[in-house]
C-alpha positions as CSV (number, residue, x, y, z in Angstrom):
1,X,38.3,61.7,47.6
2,X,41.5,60.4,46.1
3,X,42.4,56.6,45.6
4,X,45.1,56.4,48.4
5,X,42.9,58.2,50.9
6,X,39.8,56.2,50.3
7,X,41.9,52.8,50.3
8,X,43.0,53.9,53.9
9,X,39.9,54.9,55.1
10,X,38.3,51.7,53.7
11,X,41.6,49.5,55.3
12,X,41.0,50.7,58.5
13,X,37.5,50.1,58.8
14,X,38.5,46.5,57.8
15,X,38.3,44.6,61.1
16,X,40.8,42.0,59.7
17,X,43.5,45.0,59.3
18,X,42.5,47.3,62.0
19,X,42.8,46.0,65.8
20,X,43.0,47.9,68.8
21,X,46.1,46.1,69.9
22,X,48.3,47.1,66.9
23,X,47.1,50.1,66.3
24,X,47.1,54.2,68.1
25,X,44.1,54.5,68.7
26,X,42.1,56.9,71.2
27,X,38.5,56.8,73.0
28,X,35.4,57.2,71.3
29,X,34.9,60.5,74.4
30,X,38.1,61.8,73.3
31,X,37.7,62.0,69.1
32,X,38.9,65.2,67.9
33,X,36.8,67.7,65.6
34,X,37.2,67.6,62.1
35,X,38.7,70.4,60.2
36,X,36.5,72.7,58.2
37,X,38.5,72.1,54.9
38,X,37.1,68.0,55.8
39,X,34.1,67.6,53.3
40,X,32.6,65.0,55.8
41,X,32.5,67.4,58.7
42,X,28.8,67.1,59.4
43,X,28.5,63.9,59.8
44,X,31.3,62.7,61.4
45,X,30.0,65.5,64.2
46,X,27.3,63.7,64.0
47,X,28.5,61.0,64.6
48,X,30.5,62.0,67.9
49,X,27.1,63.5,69.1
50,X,25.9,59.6,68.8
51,X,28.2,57.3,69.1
52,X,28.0,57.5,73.3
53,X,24.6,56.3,72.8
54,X,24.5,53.3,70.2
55,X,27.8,52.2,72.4
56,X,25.2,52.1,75.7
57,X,22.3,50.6,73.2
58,X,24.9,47.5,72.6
59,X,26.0,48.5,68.4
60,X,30.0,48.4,69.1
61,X,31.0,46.7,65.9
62,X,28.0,47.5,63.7
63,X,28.2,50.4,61.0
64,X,26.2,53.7,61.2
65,X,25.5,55.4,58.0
66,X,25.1,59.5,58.4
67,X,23.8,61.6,56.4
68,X,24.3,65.4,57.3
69,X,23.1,65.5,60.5
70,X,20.5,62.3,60.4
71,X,21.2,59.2,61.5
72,X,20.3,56.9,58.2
73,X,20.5,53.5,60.0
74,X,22.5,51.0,61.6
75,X,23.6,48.0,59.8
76,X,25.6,44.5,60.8
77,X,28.0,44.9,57.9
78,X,29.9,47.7,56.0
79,X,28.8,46.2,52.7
80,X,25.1,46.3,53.6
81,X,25.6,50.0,55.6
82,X,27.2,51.4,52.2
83,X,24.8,49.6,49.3
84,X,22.4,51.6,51.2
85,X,24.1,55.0,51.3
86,X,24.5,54.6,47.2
87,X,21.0,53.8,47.2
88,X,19.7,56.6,48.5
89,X,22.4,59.1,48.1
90,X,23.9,58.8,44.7
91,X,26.6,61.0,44.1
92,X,26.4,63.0,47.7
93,X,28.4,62.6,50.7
94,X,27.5,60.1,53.2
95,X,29.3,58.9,55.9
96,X,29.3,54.9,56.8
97,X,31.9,54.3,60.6
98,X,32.0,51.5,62.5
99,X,31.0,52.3,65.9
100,X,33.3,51.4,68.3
101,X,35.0,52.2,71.8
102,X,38.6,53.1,70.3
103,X,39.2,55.0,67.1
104,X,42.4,54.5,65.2
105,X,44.4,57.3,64.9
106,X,45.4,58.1,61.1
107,X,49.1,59.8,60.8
108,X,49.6,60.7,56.8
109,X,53.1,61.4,55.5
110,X,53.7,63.6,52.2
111,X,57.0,62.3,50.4
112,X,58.5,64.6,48.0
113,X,60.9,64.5,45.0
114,X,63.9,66.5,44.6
115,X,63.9,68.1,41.4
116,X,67.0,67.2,39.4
């Protein structure tokens, strides 16, 4: 994952930067699938297999961490939900998402040069 993406990613899970108000966003029952080129595609279907349930079981706001298909555990805090993912996965893919009603939706823009 490159620097830009990973700041975004980690930006928007940021409660202080991301707010449903200011930001697209669409309902959790509405998320769209992840491309197959998207190395966190597992999980993040995963997680839309889920996250209907830990919304009814009350964890809006908490952070799921996903491994492959297996739900890893639920922590309060992003921090916590991520030492844990380094702990156990150390150099593999895990996925750590807040779960939540609304998920923002992410619109990148490529910029490039002229040659001259």
């Amino acid at each position: 994952m490159d620097a830009d993406k990973s700041t975004l990613e980690t930006d928007l899970m940021d409660p202080k930067i991301f707010s449903e108000r200011t930001v697209q966003s669409v309902p959790f029952d509405s998320l769209s699938d992840a491309s197959p080129d998207i190395r966190l595609r597992p999980e993040w279907e995963t997680y839309q297999v889920l996250v209907s349930r830990l919304l009814a079981e009350g964890h809006a706001g908490k952070y799921v961490l996903i491994k492959a298909d297996q739900l890893i555990g639920i922590w309060d805090r992003h921090a916590d939900a991520v030492e844990s993912g380094y702990q156990r996965f150390a150099g593999e893919p895990f996925l750590v998402h807040e779960i939540r009603k609304r998920e923002p939706i992410i619109r990148r823009h490529a910029v490039a040069r002229c040659r001259g």
